[in-house]
RODO-2510 file (C-alpha; in nm, 4 decimals, decimal comma):
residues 295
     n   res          X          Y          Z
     1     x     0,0000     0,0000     0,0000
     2     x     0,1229     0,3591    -0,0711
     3     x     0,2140     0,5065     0,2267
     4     x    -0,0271     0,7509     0,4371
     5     x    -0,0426     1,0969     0,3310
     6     x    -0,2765     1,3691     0,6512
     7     x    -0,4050     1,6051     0,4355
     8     x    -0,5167     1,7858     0,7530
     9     x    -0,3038     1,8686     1,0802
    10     x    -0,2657     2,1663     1,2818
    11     x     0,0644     2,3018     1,4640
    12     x     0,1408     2,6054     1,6332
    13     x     0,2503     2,7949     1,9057
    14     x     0,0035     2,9423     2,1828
    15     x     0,1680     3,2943     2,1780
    16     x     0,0558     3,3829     1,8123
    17     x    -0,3411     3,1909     1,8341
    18     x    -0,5686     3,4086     2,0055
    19     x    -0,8686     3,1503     2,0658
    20     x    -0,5790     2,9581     2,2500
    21     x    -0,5481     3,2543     2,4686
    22     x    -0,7577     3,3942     2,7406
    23     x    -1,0538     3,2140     2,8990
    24     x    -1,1389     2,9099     2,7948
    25     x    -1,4515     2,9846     2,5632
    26     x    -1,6129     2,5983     2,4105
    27     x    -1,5848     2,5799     2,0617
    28     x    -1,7278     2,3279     1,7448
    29     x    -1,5400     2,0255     1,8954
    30     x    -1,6643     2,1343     2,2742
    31     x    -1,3603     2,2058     2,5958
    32     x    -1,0403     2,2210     2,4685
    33     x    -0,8043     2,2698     2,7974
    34     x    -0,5603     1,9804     2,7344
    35     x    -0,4222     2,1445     2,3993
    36     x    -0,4563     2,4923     2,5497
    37     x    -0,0867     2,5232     2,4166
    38     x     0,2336     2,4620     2,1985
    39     x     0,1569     2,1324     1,9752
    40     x     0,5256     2,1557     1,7806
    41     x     0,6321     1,9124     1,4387
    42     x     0,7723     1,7043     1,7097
    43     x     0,5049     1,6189     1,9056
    44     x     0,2654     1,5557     1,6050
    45     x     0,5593     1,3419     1,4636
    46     x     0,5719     1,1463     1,7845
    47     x     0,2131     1,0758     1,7700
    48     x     0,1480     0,9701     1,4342
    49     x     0,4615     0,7308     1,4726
    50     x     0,4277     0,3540     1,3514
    51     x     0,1166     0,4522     1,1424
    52     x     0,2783     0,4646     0,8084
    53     x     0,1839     0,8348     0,7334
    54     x     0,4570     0,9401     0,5305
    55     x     0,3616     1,2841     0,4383
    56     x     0,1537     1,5936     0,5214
    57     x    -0,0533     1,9211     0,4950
    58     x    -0,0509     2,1813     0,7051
    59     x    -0,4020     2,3837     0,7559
    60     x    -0,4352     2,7022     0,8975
    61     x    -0,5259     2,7539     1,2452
    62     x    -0,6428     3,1177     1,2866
    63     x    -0,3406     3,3575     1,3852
    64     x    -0,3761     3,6781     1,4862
    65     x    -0,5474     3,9147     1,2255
    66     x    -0,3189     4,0350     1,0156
    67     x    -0,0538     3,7717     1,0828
    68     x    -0,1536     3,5515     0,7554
    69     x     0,1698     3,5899     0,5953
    70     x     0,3519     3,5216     0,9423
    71     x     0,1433     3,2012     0,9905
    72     x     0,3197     3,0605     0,6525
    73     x     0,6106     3,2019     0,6917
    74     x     0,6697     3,0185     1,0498
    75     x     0,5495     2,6724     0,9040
    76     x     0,7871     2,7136     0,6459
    77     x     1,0666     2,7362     0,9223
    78     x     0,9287     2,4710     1,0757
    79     x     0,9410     2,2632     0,7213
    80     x     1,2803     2,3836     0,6632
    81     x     1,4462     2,2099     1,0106
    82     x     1,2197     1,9300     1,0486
    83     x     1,1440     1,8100     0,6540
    84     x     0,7630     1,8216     0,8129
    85     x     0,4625     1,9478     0,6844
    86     x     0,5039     1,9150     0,3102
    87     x     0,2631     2,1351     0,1854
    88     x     0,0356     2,4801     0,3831
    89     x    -0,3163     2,5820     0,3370
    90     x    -0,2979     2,8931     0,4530
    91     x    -0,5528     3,1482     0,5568
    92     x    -0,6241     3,5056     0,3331
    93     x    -0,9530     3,7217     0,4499
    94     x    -1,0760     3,6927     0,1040
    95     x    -1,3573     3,9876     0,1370
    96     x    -1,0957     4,2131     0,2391
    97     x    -0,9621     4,4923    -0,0296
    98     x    -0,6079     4,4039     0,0474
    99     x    -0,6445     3,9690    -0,0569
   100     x    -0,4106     4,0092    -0,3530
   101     x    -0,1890     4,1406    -0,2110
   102     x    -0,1784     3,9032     0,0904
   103     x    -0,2057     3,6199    -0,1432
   104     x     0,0762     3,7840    -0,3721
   105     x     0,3378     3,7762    -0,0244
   106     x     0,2588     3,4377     0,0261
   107     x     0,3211     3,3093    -0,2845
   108     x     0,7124     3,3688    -0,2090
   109     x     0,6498     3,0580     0,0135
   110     x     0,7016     2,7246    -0,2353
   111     x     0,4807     2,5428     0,0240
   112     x     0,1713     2,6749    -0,0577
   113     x    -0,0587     2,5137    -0,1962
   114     x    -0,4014     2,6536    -0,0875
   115     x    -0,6056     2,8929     0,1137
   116     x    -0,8452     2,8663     0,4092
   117     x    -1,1237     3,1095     0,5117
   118     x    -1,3349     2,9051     0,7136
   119     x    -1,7472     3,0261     0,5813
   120     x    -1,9335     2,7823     0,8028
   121     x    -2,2430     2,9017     0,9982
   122     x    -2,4644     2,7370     1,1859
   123     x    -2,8012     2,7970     1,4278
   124     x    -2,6390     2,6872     1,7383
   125     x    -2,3840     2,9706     1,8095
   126     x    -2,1433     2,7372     1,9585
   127     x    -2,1476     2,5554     1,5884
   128     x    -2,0691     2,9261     1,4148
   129     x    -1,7667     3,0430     1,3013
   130     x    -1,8859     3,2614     0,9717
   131     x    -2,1010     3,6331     1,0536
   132     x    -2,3334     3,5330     0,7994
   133     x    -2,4254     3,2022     0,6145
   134     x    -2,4486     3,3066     0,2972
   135     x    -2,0957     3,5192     0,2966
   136     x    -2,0546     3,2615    -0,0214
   137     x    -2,2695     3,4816    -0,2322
   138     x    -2,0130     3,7702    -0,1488
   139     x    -1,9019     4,0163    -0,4509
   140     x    -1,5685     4,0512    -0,2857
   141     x    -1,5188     3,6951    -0,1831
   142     x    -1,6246     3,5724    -0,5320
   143     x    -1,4305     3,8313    -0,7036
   144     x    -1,0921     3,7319    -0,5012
   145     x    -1,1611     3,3469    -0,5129
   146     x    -1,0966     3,3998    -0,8872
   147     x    -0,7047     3,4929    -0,7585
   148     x    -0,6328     3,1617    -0,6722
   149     x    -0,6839     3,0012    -0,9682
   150     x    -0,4223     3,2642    -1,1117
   151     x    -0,1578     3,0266    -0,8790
   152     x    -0,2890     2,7010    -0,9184
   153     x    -0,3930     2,7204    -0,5348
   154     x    -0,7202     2,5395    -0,3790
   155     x    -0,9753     2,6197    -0,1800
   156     x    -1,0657     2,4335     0,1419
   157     x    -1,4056     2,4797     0,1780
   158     x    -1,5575     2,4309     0,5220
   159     x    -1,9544     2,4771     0,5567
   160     x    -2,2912     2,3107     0,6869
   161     x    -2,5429     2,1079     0,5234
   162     x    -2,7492     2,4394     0,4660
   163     x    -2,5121     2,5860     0,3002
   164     x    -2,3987     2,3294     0,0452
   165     x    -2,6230     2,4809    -0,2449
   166     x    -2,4032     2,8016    -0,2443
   167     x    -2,1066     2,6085    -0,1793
   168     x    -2,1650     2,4367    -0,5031
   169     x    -2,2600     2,7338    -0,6660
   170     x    -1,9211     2,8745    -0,5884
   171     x    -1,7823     2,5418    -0,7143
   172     x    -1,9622     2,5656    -1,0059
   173     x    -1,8912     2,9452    -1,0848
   174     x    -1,4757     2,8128    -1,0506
   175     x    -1,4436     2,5789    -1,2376
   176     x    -1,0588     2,5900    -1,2215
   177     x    -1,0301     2,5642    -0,8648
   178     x    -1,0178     2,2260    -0,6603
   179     x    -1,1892     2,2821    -0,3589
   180     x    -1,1838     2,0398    -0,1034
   181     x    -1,4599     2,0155     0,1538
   182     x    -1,3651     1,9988     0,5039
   183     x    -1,4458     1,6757     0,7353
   184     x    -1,6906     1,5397     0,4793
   185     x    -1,9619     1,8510     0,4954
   186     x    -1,9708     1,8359     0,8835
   187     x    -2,2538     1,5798     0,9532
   188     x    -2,3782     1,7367     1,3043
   189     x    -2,7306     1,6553     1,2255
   190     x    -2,7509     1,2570     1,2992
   191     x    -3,1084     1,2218     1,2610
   192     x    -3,2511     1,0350     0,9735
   193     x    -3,3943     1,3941     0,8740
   194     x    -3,0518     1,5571     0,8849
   195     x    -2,8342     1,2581     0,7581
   196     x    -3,0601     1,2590     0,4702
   197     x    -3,0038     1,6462     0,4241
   198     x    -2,6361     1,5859     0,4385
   199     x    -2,6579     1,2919     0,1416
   200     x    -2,8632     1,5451    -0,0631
   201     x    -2,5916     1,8014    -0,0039
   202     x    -2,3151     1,6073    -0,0714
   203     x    -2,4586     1,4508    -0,3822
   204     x    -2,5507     1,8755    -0,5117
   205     x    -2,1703     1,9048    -0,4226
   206     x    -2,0415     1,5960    -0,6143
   207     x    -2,2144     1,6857    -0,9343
   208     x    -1,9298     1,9809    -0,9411
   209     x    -1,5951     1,7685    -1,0697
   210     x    -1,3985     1,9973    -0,8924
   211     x    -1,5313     1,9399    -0,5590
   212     x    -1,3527     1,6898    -0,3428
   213     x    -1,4225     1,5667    -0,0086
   214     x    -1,1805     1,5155     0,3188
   215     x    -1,2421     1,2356     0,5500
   216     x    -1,1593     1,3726     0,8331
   217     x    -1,2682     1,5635     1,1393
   218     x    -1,5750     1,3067     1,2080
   219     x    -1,5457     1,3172     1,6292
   220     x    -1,6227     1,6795     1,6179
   221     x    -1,9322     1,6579     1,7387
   222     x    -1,9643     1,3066     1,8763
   223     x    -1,6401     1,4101     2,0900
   224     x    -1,4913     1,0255     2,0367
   225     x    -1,3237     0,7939     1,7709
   226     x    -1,6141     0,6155     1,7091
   227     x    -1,5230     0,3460     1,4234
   228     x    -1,8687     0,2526     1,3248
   229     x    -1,9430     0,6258     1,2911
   230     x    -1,6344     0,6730     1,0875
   231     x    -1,7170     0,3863     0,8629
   232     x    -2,0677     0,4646     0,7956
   233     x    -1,9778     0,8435     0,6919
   234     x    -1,6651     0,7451     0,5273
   235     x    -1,8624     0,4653     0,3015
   236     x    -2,1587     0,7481     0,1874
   237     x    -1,8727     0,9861     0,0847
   238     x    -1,6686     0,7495    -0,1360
   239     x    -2,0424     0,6491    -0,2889
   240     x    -2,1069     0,9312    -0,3494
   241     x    -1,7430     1,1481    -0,4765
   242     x    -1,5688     0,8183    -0,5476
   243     x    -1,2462     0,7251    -0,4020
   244     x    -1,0416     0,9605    -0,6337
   245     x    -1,2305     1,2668    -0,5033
   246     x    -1,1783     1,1734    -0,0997
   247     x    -0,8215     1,2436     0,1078
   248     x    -0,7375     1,1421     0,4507
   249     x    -0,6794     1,4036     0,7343
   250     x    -0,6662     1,3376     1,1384
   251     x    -0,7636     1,6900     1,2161
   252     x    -0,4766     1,7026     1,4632
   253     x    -0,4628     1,7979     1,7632
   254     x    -0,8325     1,8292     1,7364
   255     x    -0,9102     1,4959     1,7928
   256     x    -0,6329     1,4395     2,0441
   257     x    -0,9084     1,5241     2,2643
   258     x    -1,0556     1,1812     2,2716
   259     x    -0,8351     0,9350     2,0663
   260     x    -0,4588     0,8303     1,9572
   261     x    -0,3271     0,8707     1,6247
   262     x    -0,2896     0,5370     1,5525
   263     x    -0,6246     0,4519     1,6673
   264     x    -0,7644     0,7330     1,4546
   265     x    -0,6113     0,5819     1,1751
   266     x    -0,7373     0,2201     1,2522
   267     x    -1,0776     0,3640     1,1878
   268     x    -1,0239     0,4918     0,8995
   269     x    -0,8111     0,1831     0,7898
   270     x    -1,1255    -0,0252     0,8987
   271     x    -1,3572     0,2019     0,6823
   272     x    -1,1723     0,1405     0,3974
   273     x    -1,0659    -0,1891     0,4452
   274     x    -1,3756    -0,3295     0,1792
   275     x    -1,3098    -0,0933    -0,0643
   276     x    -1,0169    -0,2469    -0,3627
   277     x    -0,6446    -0,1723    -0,3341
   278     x    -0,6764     0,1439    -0,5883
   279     x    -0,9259     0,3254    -0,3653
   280     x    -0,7897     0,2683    -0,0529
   281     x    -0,4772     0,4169    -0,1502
   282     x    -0,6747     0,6934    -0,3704
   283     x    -0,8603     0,7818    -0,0315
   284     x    -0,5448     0,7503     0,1595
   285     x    -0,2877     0,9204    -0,0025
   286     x    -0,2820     0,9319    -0,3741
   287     x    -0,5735     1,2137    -0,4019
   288     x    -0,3963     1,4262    -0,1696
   289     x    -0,0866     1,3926    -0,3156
   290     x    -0,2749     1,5197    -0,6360
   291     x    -0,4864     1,8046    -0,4939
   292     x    -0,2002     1,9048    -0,3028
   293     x     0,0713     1,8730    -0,5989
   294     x     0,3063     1,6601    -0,2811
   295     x     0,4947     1,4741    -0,5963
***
């Protein structure tokens, strides 16, 4: 099998995050106290030892405002003495007036390989990250989008069921930008109402070719590895992208808060473990590798 490739991980320092300052306010994935500081390259590399994850992608994590071009800048220090991450999503406000010329400095940074502006929005503040759900439908965003297609850059796209109509409007409007959805359209509804909402959004998404799907992120809001959750998400997204459109990402140190590494990977290992040779390692490393140009 080719070897693992976490097309999703945090690191950073406390100092420069601001939501890892200051009281302790719970976010999407609930009470975050035990990483309430430094997660370094070496610690991540420690814990996603013996797993056979051979390469990665780094994915902003919300500096300071104004620090975008800091953010990569650091990572790429940190890829310079360690050989680790191996690509960075990065984060550019894209409704602000200045976005090409934020994208412009990071583009002196060969690691880049994308951009993150986080759009989702959601009914239960807690869930909301976004001012608005529909910030999609933005003249400024959708004007500046356009600038990343000038680079060859992607666009992670992170957003709720009810929003996956614009989402795939904005897909569709780009059609030469990858965008790859974050933890496989967020699935917090787990009723047979919302899971059915979800499959109808995901499907609206998958009719845009350029749409791809992470598997990751699935203890968010179940706060545990669970592996029959895993599996059952992870099966309806390869039916419905295929396994050429799906890439593996632990969402660490996110989901340090209730599992290992390697068991987060045995899920997802498990999930996959029906599908043929060809999509397993599509799903677990060859699709990255692609959408994130790591050859």
């Amino acid at each position: 099998m080719t070897g693992i490739v976490d097309a999703h991980h945090h690191i950073w320092r406390q100092k420069d995050v601001p939501w890892l300052q200051g009281p302790m306010v719970p976010r999407i994935f609930g009470r975050y106290e035990p990483i309430r500081r430094d997660y370094p390259i070496s610690e991540f590399l420690a814990d996603l030892a013996g797993t056979g994850v051979e390469r990665s992608v780094y994915v902003q994590v919300n500096w300071a405002k104004a620090a975008e071009v800091d953010e990569v800048a650091w990572v790429h220090s940190v890829a310079e003495a360690h050989g680790w991450p191996h690509a960075v999503v990065g984060y550019v406000d894209l409704l602000a007036d200045d976005a090409a010329e934020v994208l412009a400095r990071q583009a002196a940074f060969p690691l880049m390989r994308g951009v993150r502006m986080q759009l989702h929005w959601h009914e239960n503040p807690m869930y909301r990250f976004a001012a608005r759900p529909d910030l999609m439908n933005e003249p400024a965003l959708r004007r500046n989008i356009r600038l990343l297609a000038d680079r060859g850059w992607s666009f992670d796209l992170q957003v709720f069921t009810a929003q996956m109509a614009d989402a795939a409007g904005l897909a569709a409007a780009n059609p030469d930008i990858v965008f790859v959805l974050q933890h496989c359209g967020m699935p917090e509804d787990l009723s047979p109402a919302g899971r059915a909402a979800w499959r109808a959004g995901m499907r609206r998404l998958a009719d845009q070719p350029n749409v791809v799907s992470k598997l990751s992120g699935l203890g968010t809001f179940i706060h545990r590895n669970d592996p029959d959750h895993v599996a059952e998400i992870v099966e309806t997204t390869l039916a419905t992208f295929g396994a050429d459109r799906c890439l593996f990402g632990s969402n660490f140190p996110i989901e340090k808060l209730w599992t290992s590494y390697p068991e987060l990977v045995a899920a997802y290992r498990r999930a996959l473990a029906g599908q043929p040779p060809e999509a397993r390692d599509a799903a677990l490393a060859t699709t990255a590798a692609r959408v994130y140009r790591l050859d």
